[in-house]
N, C-alpha and C positions, 0 to 999 in steps of 0.2 A: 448342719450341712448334710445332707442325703445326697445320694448321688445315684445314677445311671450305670448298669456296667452292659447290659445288651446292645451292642453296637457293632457293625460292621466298620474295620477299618480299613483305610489305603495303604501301601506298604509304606509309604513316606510318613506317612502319620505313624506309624507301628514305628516304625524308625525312629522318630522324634520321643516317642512312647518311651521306648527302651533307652534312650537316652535319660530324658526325665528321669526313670526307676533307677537307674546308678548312680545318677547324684544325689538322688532322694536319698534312695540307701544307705551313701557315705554320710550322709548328715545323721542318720538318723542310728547307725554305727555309731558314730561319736557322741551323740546325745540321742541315748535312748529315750529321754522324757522329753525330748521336742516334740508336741505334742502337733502342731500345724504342721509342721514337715510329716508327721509320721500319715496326718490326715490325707495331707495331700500325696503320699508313696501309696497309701490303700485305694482311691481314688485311681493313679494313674494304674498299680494292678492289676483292680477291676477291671477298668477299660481294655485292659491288654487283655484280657478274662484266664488273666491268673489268680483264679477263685481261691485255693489251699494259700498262696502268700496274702492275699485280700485280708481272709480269715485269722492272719495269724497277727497282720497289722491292727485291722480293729478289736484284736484281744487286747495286744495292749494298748490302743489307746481307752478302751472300758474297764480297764486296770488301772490309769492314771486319772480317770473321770469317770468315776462309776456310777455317778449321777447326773450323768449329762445323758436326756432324753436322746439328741442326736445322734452322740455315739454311739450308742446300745442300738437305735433303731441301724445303723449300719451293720453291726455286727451281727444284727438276726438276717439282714439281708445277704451280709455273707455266708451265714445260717444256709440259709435256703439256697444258696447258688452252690452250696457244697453238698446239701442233702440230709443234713442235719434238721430235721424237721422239729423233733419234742427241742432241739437246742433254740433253733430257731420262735416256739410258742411261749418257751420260759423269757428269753432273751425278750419280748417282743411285750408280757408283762411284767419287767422289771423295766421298762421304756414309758410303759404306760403308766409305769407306779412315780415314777421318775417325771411325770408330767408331761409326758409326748403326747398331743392331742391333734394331730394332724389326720386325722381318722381319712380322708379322703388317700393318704400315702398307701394306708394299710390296705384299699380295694382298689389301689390303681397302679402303686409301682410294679415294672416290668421285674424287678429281682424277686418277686416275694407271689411270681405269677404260677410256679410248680405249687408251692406250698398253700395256697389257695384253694388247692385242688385235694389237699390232705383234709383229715376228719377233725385235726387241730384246730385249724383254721374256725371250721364251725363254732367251735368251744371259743374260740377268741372273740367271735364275734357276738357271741351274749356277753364279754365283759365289758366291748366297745358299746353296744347298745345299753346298758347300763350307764357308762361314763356320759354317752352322747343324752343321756333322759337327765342326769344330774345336772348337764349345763344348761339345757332348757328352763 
């Protein structure tokens, strides 16, 4: 599951937001390896574009799933919405080693649109071109 966090919202929806992250919260208080709860706290976060708690949810959920492409690829996007850029390119081939193959994510999602513009990026995209000649 990848998700979107650039977005303008309405204040009823920011309302509804903040609601959602408290209940998230308390669930995920009482069960820290709730692993779909904690997905969906980092998620509605993001949306709020509260980047540093984003970040600190999809640590642990790449701590309880270290090998879920998905997860990792959130956490480099939270990466990059925090500014973490070398965290963000490690993060992003431990995704890719993990079997993330959505290459079209890596040059199109809006969260990963600063870090594109890094000299990282470059370097990621001779591994991507690499992967993408192996599937051919």
């Amino acid at each position: 599951m990848t998700r979107r966090c650039q977005r303008q919202l309405s204040p009823a929806e920011a309302r509804d937001l903040d609601i959602e992250i408290s209940f998230l919260a308390g669930l995920t208080r009482r069960d820290p390896a709730y692993v779909e709860a904690l997905q969906l706290l980092g998620e509605a976060y993001c949306r709020r574009g509260r980047f540093q708690e984003t970040l600190r949810v999809d640590q642990q959920v790449a701590r309880l799933r270290p090998e879920d492409p998905g997860a990792l690829f959130n956490l480099a996007c939270s990466q990059a919405l925090t500014g973490n850029y070398q965290g963000t390119y490690d993060t992003l081939h431990q995704a890719l080693d993990a079997g993330f193959r959505d290459f079209r994510q890596l040059t199109r999602h809006p969260d990963l649109a600063d870090f594109r513009k890094h000299p990282l990026y470059r370097k990621l995209r001779q591994r991507v071109k690499t992967l993408r000649a192996a599937q051919a």
